[in-house]
C-alpha positions as CSV (number, residue, x, y, z in Angstrom):
1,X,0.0,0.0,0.0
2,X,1.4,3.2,-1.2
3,X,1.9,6.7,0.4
4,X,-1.0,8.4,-1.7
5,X,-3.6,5.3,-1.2
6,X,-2.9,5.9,2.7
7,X,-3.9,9.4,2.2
8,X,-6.7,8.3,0.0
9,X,-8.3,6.4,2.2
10,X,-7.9,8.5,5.1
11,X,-9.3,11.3,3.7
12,X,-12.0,9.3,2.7
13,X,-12.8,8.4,6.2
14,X,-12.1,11.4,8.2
15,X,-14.9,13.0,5.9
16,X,-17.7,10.4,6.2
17,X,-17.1,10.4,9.7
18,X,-17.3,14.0,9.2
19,X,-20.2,13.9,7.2
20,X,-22.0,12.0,9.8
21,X,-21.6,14.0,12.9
22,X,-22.5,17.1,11.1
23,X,-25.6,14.9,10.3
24,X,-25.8,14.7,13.9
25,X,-25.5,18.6,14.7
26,X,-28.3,19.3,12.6
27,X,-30.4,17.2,14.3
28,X,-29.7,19.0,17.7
29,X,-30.0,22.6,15.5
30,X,-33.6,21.4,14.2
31,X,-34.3,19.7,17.7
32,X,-32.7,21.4,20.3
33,X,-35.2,22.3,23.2
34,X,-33.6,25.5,24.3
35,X,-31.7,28.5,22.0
36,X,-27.9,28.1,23.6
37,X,-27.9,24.5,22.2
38,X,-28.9,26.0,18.8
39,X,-26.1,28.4,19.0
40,X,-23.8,25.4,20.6
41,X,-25.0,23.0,17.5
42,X,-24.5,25.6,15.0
43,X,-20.8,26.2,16.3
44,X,-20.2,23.3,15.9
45,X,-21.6,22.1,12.6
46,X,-19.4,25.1,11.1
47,X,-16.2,24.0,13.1
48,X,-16.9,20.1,11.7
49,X,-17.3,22.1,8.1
50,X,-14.2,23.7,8.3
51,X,-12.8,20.3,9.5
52,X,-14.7,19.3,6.3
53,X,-13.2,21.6,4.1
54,X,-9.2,21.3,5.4
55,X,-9.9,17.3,4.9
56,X,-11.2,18.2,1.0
57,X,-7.9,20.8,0.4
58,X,-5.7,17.4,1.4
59,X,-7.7,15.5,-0.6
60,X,-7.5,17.6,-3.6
61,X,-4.0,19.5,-3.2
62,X,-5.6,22.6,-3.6
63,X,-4.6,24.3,-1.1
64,X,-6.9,27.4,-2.1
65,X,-9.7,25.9,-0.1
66,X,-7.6,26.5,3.1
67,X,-8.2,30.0,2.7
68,X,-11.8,29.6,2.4
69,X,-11.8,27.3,6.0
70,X,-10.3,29.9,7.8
71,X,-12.8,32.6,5.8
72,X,-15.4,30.4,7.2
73,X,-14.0,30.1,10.5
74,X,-14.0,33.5,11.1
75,X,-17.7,34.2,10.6
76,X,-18.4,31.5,12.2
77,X,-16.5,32.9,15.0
78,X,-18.2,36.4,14.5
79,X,-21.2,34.6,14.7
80,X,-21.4,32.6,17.8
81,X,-20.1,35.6,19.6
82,X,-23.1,37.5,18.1
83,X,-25.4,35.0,18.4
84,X,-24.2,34.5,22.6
85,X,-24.6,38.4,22.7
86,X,-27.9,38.7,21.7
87,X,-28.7,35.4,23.8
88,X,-27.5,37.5,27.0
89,X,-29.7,40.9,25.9
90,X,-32.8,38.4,26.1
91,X,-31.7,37.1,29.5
92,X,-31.1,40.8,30.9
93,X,-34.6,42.0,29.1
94,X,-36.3,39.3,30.9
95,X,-35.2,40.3,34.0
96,X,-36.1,44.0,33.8
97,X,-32.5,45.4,33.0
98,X,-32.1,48.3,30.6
99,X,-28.9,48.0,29.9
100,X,-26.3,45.3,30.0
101,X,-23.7,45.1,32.8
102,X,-20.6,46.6,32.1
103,X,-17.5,44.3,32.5
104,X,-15.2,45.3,35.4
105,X,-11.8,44.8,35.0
């Protein structure tokens, strides 16, 4: 068995296993009882597709697709940190605050 069927076959099943879990996440982002595990789901199906998308660049040799993982990473990133902030707003509405708390350092 060469080098490049090694890689072949790797690749292969690093993104079916891949494939599955994000399979999985989208269950928990069409099921999920409460909105942090949406967020939580959603993090992480873009983090597997990333994953996804590194495995594909290896796969292919294109290493052009890199710089679309950490495009995608990034957003994803701006995101979740959106997504968390307006998550907390909702919390502090609920209670009655007008404003959030400022962070003390």
């Amino acid at each position: 068995m060469s080098a490049e069927e090694v890689l072949l076959h790797a690749t292969s099943l690093s993104m079916g296993l891949l494939l599955l879990a994000m399979a999985i996440c989208v269950v928990r982002l069409l099921l999920g009882p409460t909105l942090a595990d949406r967020i939580l789901a959603l993090d992480t199906l873009t983090t597997m597709m990333v994953g996804f998308i590194g495995t594909f660049a290896i796969r292919s040799g294109l290493m052009l697709y890199l710089d679309i993982a950490i495009a995608l990473a990034l957003a994803a990133f701006l995101a979740t940190v959106s997504l968390a902030r307006y998550l907390l707003s909702r919390r502090f509405a609920a209670r009655g605050d007008e404003v959030l708390p400022e962070v003390v350092e």
